[in-house]
N, C-alpha and C positions, 0 to 999 in steps of 0.2 A: 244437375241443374243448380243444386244448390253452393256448389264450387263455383258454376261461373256467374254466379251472383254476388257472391260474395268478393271473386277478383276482381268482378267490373268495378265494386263499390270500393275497396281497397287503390284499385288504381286513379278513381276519380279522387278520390280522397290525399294520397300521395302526389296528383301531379296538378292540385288546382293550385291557382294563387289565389292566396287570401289577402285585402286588401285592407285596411282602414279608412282609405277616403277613395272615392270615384275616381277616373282619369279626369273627367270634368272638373271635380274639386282640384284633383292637383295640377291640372293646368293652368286654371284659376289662380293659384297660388304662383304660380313660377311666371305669368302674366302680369301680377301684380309686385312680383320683386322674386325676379331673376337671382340675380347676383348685382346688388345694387340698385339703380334707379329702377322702377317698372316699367313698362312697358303701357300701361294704362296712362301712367304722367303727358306720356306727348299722342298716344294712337288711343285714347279716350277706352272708354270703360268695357265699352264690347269690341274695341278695332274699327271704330269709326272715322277715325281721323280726329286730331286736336289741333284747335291753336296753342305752338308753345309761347310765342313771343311776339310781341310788337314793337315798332325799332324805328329811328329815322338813320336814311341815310341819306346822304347831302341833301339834308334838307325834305326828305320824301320820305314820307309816314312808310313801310311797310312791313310785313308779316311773315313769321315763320311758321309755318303748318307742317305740322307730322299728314300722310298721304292714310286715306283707311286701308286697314289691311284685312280686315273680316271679311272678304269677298275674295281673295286670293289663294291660289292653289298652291298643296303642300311645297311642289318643289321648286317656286317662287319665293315661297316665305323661308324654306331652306338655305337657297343661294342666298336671300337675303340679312340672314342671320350668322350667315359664314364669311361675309364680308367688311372690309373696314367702309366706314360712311366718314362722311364730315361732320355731323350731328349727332348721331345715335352713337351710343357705345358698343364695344364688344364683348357679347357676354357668356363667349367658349359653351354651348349650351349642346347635348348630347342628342341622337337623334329619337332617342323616348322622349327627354324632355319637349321638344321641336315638336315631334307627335301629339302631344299631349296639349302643347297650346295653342297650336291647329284642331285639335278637337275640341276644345272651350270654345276659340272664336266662329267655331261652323255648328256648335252645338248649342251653343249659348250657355254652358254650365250645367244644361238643366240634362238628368239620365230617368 
């Protein structure tokens, strides 16, 4: 008994991951600057959607709005992240990181 007490604690020991910040926290982070601009600057601070710009054009006042993405499913926000836009940048992003800022915006940061 006292061997397989001690394996069990050896193997939890050898195969956990130790972490320094939450998935939360580091979503948070890679949310707020990716690789370059963040992602907060136009889809607002939790994935609510932002106004980026206001603008005329011939003459007609109008507006460019980031869409909120806090309410959409991982493999929406995937495809969306893996493709080129007209506005948003490309920001080569892995699919932990991907993982990771879908659980920020569906968790709120908070564990």
């Amino acid at each position: 008994m006292k061997y397989l007490i001690i394996a069990t604690l050896s193997a939890l020991l050898l195969f956990a991951e130790e972490s320094f910040i939450t998935e939360g926290e580091y979503g948070q982070m890679l949310y707020e600057n990716p690789r370059g601009i963040g992602c907060v600057h136009c889809h607002g601070k939790r994935g609510e959607g932002a106004l980026i710009a206001r603008y005329k054009d011939n003459g007609e006042q109008k507006e460019l709005r980031a869409p909120g993405i806090r309410e959409i499913p991982l493999a929406k926000l995937k495809s969306s992240l893996l493709k080129r836009h007209r506005v948003m940048p490309t920001y080569f992003l892995t699919d932990k990181e991907i993982r990771a800022i879908f659980y920020y915006l569906h968790m709120g940061g908070e564990e």
